[in-house]
PyMOL Python script that loads the backbone (N, CA, C, O; Angstrom):
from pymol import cmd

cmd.read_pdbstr("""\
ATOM      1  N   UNK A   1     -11.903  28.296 -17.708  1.00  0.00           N
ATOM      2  CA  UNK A   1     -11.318  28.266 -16.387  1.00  0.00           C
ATOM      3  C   UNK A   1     -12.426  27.944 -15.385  1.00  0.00           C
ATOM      4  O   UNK A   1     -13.554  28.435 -15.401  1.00  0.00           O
ATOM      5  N   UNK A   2     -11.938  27.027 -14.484  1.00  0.00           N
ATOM      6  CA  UNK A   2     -13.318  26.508 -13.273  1.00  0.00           C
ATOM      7  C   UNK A   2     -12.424  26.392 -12.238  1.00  0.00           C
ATOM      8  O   UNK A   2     -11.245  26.041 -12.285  1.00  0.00           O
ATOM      9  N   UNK A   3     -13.137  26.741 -11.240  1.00  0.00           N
ATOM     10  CA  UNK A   3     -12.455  26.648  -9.752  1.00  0.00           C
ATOM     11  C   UNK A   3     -13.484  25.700  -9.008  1.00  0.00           C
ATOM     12  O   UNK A   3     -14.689  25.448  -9.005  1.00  0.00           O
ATOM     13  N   UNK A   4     -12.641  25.428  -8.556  1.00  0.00           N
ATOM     14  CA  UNK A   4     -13.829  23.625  -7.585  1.00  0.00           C
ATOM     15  C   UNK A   4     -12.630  23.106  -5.680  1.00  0.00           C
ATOM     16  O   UNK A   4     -11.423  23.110  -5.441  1.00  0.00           O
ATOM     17  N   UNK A   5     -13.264  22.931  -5.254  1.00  0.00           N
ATOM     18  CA  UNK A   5     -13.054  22.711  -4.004  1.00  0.00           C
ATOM     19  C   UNK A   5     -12.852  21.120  -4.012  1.00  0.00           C
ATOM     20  O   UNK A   5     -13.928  20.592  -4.294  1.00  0.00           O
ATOM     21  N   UNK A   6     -11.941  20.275  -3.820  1.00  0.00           N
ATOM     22  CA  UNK A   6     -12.018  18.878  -3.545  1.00  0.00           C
ATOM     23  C   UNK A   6     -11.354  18.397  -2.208  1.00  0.00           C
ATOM     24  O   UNK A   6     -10.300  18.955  -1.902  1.00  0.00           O
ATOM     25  N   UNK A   7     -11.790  17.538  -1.475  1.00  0.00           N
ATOM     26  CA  UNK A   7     -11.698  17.080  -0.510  1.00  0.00           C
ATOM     27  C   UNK A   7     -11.181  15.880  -0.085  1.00  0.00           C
ATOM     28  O   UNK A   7     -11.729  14.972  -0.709  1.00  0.00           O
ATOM     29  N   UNK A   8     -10.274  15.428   0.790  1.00  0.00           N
ATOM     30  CA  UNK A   8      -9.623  14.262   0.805  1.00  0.00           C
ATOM     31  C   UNK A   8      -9.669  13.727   2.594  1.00  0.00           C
ATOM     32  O   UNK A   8      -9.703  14.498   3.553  1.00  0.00           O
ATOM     33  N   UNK A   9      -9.659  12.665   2.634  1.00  0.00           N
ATOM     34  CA  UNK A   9      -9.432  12.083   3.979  1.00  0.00           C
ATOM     35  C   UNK A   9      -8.317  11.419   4.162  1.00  0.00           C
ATOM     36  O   UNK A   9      -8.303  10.433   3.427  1.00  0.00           O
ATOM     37  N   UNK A  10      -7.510  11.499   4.717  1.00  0.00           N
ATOM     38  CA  UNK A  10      -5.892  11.166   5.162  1.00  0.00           C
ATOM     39  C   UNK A  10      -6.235  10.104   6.091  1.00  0.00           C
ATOM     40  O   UNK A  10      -6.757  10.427   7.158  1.00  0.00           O
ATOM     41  N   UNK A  11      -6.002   8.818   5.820  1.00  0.00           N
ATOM     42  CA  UNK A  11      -5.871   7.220   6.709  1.00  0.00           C
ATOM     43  C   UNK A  11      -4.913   7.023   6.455  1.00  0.00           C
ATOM     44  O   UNK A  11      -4.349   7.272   5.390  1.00  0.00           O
ATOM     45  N   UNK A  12      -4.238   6.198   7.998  1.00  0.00           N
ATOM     46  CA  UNK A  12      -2.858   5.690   8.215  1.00  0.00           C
ATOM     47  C   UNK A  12      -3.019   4.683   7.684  1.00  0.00           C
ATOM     48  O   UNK A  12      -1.947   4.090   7.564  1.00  0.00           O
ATOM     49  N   UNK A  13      -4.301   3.869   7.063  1.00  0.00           N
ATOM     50  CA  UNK A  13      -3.966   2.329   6.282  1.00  0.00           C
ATOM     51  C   UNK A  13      -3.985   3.069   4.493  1.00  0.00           C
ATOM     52  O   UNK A  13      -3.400   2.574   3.530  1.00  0.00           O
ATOM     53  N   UNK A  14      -4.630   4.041   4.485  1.00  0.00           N
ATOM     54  CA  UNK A  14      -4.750   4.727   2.837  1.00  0.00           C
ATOM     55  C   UNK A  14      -4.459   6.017   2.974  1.00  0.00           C
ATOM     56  O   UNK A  14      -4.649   6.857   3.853  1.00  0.00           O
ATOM     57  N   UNK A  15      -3.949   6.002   1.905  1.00  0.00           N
ATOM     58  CA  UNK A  15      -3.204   7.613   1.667  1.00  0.00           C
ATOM     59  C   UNK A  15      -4.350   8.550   1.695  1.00  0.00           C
ATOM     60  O   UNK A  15      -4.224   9.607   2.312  1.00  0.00           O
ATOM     61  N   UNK A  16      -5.306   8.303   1.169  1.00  0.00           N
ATOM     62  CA  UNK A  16      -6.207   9.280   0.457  1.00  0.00           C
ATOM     63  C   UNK A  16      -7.530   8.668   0.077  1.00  0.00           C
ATOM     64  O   UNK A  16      -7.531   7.499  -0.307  1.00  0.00           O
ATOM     65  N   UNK A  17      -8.769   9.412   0.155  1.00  0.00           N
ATOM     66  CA  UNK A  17      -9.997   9.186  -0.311  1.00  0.00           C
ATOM     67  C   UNK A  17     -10.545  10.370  -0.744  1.00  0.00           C
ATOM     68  O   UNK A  17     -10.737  11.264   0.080  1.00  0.00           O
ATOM     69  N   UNK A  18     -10.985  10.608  -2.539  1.00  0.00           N
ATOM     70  CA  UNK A  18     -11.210  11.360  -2.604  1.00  0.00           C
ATOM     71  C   UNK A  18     -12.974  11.450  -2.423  1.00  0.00           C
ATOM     72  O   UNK A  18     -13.668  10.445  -2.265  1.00  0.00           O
ATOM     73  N   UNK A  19     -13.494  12.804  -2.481  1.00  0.00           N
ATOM     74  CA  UNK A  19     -14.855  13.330  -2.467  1.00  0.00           C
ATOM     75  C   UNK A  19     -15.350  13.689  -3.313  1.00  0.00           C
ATOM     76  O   UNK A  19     -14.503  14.304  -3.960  1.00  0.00           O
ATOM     77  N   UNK A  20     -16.574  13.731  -3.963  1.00  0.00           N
ATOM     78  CA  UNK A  20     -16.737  14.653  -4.483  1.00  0.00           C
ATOM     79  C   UNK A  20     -16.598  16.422  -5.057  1.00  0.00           C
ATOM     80  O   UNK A  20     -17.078  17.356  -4.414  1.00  0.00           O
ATOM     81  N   UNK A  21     -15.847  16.582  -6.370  1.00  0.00           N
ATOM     82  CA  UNK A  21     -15.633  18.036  -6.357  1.00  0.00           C
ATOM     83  C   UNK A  21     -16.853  19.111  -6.020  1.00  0.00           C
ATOM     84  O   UNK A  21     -18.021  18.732  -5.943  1.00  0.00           O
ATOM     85  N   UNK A  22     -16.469  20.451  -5.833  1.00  0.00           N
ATOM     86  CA  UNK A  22     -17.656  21.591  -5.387  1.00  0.00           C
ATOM     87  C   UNK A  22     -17.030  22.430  -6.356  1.00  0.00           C
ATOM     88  O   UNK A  22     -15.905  22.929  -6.326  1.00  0.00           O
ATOM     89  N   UNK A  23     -18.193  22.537  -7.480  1.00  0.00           N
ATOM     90  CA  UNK A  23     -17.782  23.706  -8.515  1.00  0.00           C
ATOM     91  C   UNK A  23     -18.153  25.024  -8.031  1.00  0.00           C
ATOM     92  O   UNK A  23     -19.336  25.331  -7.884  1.00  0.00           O
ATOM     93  N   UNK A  24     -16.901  26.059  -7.697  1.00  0.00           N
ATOM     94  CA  UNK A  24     -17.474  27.804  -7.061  1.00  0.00           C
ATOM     95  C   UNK A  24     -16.998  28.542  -8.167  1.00  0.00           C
ATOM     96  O   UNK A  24     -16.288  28.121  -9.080  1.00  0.00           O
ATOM     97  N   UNK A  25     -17.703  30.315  -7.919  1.00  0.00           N
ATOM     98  CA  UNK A  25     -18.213  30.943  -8.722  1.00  0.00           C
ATOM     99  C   UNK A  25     -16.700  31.514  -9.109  1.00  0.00           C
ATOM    100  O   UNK A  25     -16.377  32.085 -10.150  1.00  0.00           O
ATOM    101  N   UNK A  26     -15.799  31.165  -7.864  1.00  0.00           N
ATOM    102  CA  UNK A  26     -14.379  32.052  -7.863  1.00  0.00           C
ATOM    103  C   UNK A  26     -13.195  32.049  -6.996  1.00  0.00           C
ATOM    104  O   UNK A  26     -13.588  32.257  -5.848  1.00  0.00           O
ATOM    105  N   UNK A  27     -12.192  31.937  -7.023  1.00  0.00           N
ATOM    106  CA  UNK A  27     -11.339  31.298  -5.793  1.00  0.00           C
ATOM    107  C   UNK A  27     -11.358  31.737  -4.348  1.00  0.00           C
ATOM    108  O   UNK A  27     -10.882  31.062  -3.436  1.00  0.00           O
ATOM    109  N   UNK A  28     -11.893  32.815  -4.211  1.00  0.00           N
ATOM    110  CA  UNK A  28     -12.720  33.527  -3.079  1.00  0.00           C
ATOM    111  C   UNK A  28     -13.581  32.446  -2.485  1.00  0.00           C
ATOM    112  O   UNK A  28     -13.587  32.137  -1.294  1.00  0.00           O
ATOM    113  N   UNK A  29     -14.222  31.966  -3.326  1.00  0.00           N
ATOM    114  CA  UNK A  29     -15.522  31.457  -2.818  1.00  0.00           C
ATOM    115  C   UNK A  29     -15.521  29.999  -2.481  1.00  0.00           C
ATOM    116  O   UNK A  29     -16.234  29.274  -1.788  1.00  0.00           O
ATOM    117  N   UNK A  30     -13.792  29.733  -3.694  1.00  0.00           N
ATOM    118  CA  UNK A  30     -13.485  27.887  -3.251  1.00  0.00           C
ATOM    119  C   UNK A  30     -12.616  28.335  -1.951  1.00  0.00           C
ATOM    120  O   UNK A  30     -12.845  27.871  -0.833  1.00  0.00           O
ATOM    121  N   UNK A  31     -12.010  28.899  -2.108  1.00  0.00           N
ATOM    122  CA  UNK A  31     -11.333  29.086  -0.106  1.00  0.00           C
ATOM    123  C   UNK A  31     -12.248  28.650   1.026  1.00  0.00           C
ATOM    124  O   UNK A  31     -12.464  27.737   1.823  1.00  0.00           O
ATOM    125  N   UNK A  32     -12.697  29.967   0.580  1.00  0.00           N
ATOM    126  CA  UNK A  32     -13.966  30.118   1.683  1.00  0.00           C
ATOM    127  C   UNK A  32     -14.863  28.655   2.485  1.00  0.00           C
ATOM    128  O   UNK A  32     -14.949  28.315   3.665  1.00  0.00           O
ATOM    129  N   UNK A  33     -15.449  28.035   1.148  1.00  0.00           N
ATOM    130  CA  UNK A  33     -16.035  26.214   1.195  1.00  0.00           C
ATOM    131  C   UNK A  33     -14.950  25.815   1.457  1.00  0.00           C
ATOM    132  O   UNK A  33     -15.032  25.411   2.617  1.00  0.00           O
ATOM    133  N   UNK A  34     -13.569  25.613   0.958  1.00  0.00           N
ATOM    134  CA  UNK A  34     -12.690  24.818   1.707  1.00  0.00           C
ATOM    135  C   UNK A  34     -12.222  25.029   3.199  1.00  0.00           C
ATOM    136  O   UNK A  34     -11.867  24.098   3.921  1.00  0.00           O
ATOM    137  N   UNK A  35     -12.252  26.092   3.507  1.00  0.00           N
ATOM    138  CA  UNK A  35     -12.144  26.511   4.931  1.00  0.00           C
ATOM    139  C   UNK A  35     -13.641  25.723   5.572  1.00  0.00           C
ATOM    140  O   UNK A  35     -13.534  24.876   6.459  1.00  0.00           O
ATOM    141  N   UNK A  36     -14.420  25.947   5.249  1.00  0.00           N
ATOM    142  CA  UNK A  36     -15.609  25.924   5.921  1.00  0.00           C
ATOM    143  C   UNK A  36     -15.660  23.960   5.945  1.00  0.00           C
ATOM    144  O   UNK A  36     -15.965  23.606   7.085  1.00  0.00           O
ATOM    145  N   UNK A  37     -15.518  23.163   5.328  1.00  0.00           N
ATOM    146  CA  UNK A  37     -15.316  22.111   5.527  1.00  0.00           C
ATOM    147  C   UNK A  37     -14.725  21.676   6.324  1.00  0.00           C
ATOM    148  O   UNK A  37     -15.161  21.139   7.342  1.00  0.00           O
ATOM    149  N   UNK A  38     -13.671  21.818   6.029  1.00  0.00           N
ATOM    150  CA  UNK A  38     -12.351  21.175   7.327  1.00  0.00           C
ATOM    151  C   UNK A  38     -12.767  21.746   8.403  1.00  0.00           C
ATOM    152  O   UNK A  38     -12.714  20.979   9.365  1.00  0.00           O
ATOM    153  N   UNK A  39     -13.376  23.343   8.773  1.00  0.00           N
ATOM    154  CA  UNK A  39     -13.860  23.506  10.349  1.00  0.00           C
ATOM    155  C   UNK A  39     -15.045  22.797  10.514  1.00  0.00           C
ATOM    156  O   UNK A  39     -15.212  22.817  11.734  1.00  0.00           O
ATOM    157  N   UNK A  40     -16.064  22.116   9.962  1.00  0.00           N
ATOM    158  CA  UNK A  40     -16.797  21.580  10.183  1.00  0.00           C
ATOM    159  C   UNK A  40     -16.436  19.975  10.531  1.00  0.00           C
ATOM    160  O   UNK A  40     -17.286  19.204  10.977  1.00  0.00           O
ATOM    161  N   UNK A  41     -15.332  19.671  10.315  1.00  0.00           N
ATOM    162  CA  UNK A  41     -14.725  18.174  10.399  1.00  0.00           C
ATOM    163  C   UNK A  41     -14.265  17.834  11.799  1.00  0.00           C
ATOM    164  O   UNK A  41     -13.959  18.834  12.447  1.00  0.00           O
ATOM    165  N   UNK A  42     -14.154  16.828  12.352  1.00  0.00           N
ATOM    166  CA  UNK A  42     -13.324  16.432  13.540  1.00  0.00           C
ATOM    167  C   UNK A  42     -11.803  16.232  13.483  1.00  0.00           C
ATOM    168  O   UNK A  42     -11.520  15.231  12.825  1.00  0.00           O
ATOM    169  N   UNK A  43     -10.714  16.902  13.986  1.00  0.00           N
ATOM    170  CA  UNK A  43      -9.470  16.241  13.969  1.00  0.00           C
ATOM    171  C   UNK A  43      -9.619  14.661  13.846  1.00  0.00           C
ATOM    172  O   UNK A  43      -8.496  14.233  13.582  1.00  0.00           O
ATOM    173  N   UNK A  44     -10.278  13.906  13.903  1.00  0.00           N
ATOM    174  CA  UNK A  44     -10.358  11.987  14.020  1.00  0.00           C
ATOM    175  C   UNK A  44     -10.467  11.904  12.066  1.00  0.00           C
ATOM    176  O   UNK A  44     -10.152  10.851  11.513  1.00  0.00           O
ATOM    177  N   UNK A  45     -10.789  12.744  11.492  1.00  0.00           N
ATOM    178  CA  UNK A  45     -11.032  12.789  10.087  1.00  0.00           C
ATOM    179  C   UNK A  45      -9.629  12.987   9.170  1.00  0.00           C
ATOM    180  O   UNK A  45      -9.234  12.406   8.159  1.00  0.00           O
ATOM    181  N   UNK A  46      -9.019  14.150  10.045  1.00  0.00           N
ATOM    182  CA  UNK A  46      -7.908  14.019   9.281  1.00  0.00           C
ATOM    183  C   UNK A  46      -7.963  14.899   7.941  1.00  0.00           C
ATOM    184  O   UNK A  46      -6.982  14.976   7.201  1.00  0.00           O
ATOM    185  N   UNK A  47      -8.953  15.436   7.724  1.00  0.00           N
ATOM    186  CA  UNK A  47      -9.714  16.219   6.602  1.00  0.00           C
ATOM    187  C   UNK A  47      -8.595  16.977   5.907  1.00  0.00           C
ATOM    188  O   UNK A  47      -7.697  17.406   6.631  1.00  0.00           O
ATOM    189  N   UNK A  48      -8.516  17.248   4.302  1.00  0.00           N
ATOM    190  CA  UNK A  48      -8.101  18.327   4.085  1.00  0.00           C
ATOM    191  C   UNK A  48      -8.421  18.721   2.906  1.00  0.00           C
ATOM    192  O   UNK A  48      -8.615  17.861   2.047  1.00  0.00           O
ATOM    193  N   UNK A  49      -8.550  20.087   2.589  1.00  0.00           N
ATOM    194  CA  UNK A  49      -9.506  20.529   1.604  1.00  0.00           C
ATOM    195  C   UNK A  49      -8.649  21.223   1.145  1.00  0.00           C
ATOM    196  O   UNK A  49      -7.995  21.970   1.873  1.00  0.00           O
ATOM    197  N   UNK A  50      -8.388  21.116  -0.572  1.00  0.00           N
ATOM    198  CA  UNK A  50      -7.858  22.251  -1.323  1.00  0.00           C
ATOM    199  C   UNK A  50      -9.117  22.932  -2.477  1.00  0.00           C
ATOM    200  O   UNK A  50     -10.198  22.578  -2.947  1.00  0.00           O
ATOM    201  N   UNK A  51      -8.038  24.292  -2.568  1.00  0.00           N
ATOM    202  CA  UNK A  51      -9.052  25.401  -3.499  1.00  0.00           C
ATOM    203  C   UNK A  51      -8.334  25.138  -4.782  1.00  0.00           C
ATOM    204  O   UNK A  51      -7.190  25.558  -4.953  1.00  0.00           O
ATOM    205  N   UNK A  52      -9.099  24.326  -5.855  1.00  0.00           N
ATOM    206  CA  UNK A  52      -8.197  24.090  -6.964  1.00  0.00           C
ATOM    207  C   UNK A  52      -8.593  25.410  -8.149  1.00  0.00           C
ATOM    208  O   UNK A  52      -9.470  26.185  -7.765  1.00  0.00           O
ATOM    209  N   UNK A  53      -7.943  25.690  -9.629  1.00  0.00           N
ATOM    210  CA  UNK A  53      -8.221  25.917 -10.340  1.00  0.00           C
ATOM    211  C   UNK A  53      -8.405  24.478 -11.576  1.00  0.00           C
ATOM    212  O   UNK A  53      -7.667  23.509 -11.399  1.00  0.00           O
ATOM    213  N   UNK A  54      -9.284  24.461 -12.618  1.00  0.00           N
ATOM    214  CA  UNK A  54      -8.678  23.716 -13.591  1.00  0.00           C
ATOM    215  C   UNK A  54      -9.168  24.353 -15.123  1.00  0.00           C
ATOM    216  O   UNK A  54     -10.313  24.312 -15.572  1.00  0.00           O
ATOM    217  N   UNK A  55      -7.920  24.967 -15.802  1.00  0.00           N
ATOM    218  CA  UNK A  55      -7.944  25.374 -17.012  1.00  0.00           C
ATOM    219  C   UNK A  55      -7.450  24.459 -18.087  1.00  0.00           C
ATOM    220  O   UNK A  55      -6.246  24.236 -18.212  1.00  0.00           O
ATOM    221  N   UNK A  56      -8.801  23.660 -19.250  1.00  0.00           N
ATOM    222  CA  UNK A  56      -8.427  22.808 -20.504  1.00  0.00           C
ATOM    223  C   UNK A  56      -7.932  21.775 -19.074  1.00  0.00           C
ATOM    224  O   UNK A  56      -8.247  21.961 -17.899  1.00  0.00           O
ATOM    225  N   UNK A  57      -7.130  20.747 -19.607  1.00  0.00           N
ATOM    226  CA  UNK A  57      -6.400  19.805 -19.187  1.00  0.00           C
ATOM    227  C   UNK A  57      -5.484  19.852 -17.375  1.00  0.00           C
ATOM    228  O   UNK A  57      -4.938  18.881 -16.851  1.00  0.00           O
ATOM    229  N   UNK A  58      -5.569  21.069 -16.866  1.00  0.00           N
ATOM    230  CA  UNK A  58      -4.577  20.914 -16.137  1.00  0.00           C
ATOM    231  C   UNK A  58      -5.243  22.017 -14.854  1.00  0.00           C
ATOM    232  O   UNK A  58      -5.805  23.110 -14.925  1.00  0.00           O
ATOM    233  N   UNK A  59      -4.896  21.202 -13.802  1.00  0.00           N
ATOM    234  CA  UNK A  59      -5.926  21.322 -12.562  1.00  0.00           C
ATOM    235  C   UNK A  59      -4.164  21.794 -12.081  1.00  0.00           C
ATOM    236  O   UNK A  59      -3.168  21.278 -12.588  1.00  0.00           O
ATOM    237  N   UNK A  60      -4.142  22.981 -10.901  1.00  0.00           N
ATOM    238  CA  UNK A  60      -3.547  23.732 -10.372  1.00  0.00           C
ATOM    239  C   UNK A  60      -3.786  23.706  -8.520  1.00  0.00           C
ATOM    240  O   UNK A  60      -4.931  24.136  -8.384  1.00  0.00           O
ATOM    241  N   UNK A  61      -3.485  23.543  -7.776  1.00  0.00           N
ATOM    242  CA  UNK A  61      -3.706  23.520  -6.390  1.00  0.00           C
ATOM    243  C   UNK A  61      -3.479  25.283  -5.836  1.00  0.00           C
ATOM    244  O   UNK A  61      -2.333  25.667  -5.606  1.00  0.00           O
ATOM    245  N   UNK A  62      -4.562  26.157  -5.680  1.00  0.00           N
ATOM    246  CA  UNK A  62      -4.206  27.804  -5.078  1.00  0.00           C
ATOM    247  C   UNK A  62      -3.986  28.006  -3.767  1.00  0.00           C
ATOM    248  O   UNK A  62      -3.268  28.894  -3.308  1.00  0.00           O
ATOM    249  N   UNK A  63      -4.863  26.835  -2.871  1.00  0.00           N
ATOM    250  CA  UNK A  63      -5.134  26.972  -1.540  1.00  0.00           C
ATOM    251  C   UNK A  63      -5.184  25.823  -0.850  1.00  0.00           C
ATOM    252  O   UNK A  63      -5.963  25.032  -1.382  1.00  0.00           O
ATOM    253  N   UNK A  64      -4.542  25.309   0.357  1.00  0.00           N
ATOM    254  CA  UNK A  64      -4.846  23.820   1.148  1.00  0.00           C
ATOM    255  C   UNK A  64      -4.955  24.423   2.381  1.00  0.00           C
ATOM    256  O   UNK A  64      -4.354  25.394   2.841  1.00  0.00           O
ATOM    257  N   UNK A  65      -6.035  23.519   2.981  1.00  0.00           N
ATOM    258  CA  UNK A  65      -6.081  23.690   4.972  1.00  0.00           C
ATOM    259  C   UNK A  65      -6.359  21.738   5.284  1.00  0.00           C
ATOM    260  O   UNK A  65      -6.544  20.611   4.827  1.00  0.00           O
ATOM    261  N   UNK A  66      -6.189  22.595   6.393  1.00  0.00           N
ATOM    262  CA  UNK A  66      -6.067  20.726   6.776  1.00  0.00           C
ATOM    263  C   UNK A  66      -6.140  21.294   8.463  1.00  0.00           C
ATOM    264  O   UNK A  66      -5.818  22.411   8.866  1.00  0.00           O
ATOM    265  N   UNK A  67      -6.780  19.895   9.433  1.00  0.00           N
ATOM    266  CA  UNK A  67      -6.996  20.306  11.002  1.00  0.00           C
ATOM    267  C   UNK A  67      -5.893  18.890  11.233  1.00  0.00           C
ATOM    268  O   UNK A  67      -5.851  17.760  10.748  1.00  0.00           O
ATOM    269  N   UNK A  68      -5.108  19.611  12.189  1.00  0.00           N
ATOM    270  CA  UNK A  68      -4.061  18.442  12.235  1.00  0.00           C
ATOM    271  C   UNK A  68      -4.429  17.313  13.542  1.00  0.00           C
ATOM    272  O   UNK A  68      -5.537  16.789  13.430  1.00  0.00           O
ATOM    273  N   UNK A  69      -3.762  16.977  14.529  1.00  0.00           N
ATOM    274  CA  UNK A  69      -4.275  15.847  15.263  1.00  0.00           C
ATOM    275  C   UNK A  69      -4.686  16.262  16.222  1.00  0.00           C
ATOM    276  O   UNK A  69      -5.605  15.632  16.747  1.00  0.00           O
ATOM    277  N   UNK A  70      -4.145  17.609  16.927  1.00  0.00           N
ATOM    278  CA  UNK A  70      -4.600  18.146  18.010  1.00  0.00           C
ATOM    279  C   UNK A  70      -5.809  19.385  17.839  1.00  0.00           C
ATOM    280  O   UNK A  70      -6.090  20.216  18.703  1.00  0.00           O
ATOM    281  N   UNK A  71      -6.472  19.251  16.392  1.00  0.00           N
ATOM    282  CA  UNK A  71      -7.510  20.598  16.687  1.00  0.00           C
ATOM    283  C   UNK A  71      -6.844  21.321  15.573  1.00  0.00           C
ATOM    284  O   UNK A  71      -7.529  21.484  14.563  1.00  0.00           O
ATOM    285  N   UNK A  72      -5.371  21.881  15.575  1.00  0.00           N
ATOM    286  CA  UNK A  72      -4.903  23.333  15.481  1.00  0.00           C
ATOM    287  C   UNK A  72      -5.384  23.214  13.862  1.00  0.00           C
ATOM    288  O   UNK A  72      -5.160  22.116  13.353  1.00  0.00           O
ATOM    289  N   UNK A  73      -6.232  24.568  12.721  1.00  0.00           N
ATOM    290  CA  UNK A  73      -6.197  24.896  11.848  1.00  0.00           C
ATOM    291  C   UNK A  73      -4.738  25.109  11.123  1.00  0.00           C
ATOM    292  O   UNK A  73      -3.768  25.681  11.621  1.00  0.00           O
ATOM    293  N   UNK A  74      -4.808  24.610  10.050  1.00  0.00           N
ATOM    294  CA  UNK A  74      -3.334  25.394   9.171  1.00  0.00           C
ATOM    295  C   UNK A  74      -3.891  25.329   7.181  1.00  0.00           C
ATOM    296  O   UNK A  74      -4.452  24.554   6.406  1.00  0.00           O
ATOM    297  N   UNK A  75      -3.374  26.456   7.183  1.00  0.00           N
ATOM    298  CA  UNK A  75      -3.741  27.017   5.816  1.00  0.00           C
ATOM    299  C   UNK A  75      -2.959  27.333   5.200  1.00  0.00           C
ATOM    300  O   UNK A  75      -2.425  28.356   5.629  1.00  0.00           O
ATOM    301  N   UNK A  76      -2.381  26.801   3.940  1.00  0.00           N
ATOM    302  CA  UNK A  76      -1.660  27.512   2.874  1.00  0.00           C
ATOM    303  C   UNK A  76      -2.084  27.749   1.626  1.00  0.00           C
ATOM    304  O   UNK A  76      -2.867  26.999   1.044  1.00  0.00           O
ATOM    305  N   UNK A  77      -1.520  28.984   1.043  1.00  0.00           N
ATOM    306  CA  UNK A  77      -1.805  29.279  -0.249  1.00  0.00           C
ATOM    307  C   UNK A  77      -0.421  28.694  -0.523  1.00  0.00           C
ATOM    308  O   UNK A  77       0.623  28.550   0.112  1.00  0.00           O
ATOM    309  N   UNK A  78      -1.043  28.321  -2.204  1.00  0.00           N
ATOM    310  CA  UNK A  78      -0.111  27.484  -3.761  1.00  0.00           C
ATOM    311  C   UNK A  78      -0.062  28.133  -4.618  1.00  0.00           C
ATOM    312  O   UNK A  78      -1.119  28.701  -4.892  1.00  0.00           O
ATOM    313  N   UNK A  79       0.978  28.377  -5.386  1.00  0.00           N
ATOM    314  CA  UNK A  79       0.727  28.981  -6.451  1.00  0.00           C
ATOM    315  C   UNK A  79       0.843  28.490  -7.758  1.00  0.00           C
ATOM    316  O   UNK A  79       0.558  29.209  -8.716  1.00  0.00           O
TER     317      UNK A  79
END
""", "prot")
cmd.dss("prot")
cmd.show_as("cartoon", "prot")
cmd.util.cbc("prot")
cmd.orient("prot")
């Protein structure tokens, strides 16, 4: 079982760009880096960071935030 933080950029000409993954010690700790990304981002980015798990073959989504167009933070847990 590995928990990793991956990151995406949302463009109105592309759906998606992914980033490099961030392997953490524990989903605590991928929240946490995923939170801490997206507040470090500009709304112009469009940023959004999920807290994944991936056990053998199959990657799980626990946590997403994303800063929407005006600033405002929003966070959900996945289960």
């Amino acid at each position: 079982m590995q928990f990793f933080v991956r990151t995406m950029e949302k463009h109105k000409t592309s759906p998606r760009t992914f980033c490099a993954e961030v392997i953490c010690p524990g989903l605590s700790h991928a929240k946490a880096e995923a939170k801490r990304r997206v507040m470090q981002s500009t709304p112009e980015q469009m940023l959004q960071a999920d807290a994944c798990l991936r056990n053998g073959g199959q990657v799980r989504t626990k946590y997403r935030c994303h800063l929407d167009q005006q600033g405002d933070f929003h966070e959900y847990t996945l289960g």
